[in-house]
C-alpha positions in Angstrom: 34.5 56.2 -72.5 30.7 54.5 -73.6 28.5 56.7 -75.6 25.4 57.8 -74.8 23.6 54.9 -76.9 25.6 52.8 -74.7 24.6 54.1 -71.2 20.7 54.3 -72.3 20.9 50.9 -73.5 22.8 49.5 -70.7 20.0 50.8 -68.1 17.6 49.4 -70.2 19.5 46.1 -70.1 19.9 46.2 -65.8 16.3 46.6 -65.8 15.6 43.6 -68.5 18.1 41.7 -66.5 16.3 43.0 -63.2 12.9 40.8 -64.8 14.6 38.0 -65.4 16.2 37.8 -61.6 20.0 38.3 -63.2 20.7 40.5 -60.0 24.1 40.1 -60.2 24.7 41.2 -63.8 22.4 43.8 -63.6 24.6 45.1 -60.3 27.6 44.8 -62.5 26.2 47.0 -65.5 24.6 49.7 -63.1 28.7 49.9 -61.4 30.0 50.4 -64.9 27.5 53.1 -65.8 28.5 54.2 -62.1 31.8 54.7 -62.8 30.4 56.5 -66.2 29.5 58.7 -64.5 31.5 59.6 -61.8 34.5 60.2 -64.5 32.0 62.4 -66.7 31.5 64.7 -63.8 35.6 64.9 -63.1 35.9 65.8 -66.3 33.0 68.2 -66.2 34.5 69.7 -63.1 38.0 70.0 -64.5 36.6 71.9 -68.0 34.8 74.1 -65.9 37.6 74.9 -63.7 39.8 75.4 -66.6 37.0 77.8 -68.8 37.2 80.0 -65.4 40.8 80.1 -65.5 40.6 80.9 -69.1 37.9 83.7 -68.0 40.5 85.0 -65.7 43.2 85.5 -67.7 41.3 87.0 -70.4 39.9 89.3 -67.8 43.2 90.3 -66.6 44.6 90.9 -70.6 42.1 93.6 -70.8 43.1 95.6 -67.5 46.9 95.4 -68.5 48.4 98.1 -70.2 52.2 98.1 -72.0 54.2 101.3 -71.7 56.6 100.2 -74.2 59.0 99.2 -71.1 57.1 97.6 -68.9 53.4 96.8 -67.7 50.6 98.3 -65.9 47.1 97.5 -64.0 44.5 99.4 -64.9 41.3 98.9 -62.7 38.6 101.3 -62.1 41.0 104.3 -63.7 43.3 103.8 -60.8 46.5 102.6 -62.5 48.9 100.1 -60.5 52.4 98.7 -61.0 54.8 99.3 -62.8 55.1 95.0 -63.8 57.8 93.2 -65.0 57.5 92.7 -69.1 59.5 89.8 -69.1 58.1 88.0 -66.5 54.5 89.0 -68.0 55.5 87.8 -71.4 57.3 84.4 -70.6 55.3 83.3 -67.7 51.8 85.5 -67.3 53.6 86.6 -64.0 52.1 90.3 -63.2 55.5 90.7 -60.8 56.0 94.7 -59.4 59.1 96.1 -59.9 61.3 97.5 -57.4 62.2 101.4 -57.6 65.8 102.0 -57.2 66.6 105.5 -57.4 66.6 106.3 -61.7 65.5 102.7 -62.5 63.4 99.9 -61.7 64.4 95.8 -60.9 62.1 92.8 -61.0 63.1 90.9 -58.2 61.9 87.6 -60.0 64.2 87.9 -63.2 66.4 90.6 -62.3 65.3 92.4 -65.3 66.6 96.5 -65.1 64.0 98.9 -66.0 65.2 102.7 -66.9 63.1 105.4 -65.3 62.2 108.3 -67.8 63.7 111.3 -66.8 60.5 113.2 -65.9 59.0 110.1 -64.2 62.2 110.0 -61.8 61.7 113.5 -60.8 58.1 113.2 -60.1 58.8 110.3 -57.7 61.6 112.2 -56.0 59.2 114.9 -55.7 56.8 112.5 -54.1 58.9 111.6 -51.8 60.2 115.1 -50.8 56.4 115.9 -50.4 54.6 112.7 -49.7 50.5 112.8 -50.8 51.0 116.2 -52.0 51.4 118.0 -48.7 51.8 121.9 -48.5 54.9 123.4 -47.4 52.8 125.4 -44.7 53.7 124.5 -41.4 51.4 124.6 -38.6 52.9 125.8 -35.7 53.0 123.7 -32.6 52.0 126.6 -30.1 49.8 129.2 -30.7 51.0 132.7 -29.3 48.3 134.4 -27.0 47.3 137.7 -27.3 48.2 139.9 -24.2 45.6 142.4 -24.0 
């Protein structure tokens, strides 16, 4: 890659060329700054691609929260997952596990999570009573009085 000294001085040299009717020389030091630059801004579009990605990631480190088992998404106190720890650690994979009655499986590494005791019961519970619903019934005809 030329240096900086290099690309000033070569534009000064196409111009002095330039005066002195050296078109073709002059042509074939402006294609090599050119080419300069068009490999400065690929490179300048690649470092910013990868600072984003680095952003990103960082980003996501803070909003990830370890159980001691396995991994979950904290965003705007809502709290997603559970994640596979395994695939988190190894691979920066956020990979949701699969409930299976008293345990959790990654379907990506086929890692086995335990369920806590309490935490199975409160899912079963869920699903006995799904968004908290109130054993009330409502009756489906309403008796009229006769009066």
């Amino acid at each position: 890659m030329f240096s900086t000294l290099y690309q000033a001085t070569g534009f000064k040299r196409a111009i002095l060329l330039c005066k002195e009717g050296k078109y073709s020389e002059a042509e074939a030091i402006l294609k090599s700054l050119q080419d300069e630059f068009l490999a400065v801004c690929e490179e300048n579009e690649a470092l910013k691609a990868q600072l984003t990605e680095v952003a990103n990631v960082l980003d996501l480190a803070e909003k990830v929260q370890f159980d001691g088992q396995k991994y979950w998404l904290v965003e705007e106190n809502e709290k997603k997952g559970p994640f596979c720890q395994v695939c988190y650690d190894r691979d920066g994979l956020l990979v949701h596990l699969q409930e299976h009655g008293k345990h959790w499986e990654c379907q990506n590494c086929r890692g086995l999570y335990m369920m806590p005791r309490n935490e199975a019961e409160q899912l079963a519970a869920k699903r006995a009573h799904p968004r908290g619903s109130s054993k009330k019934t409502i009756p489906l005809f309403l008796e009229r009085e006769m009066g």
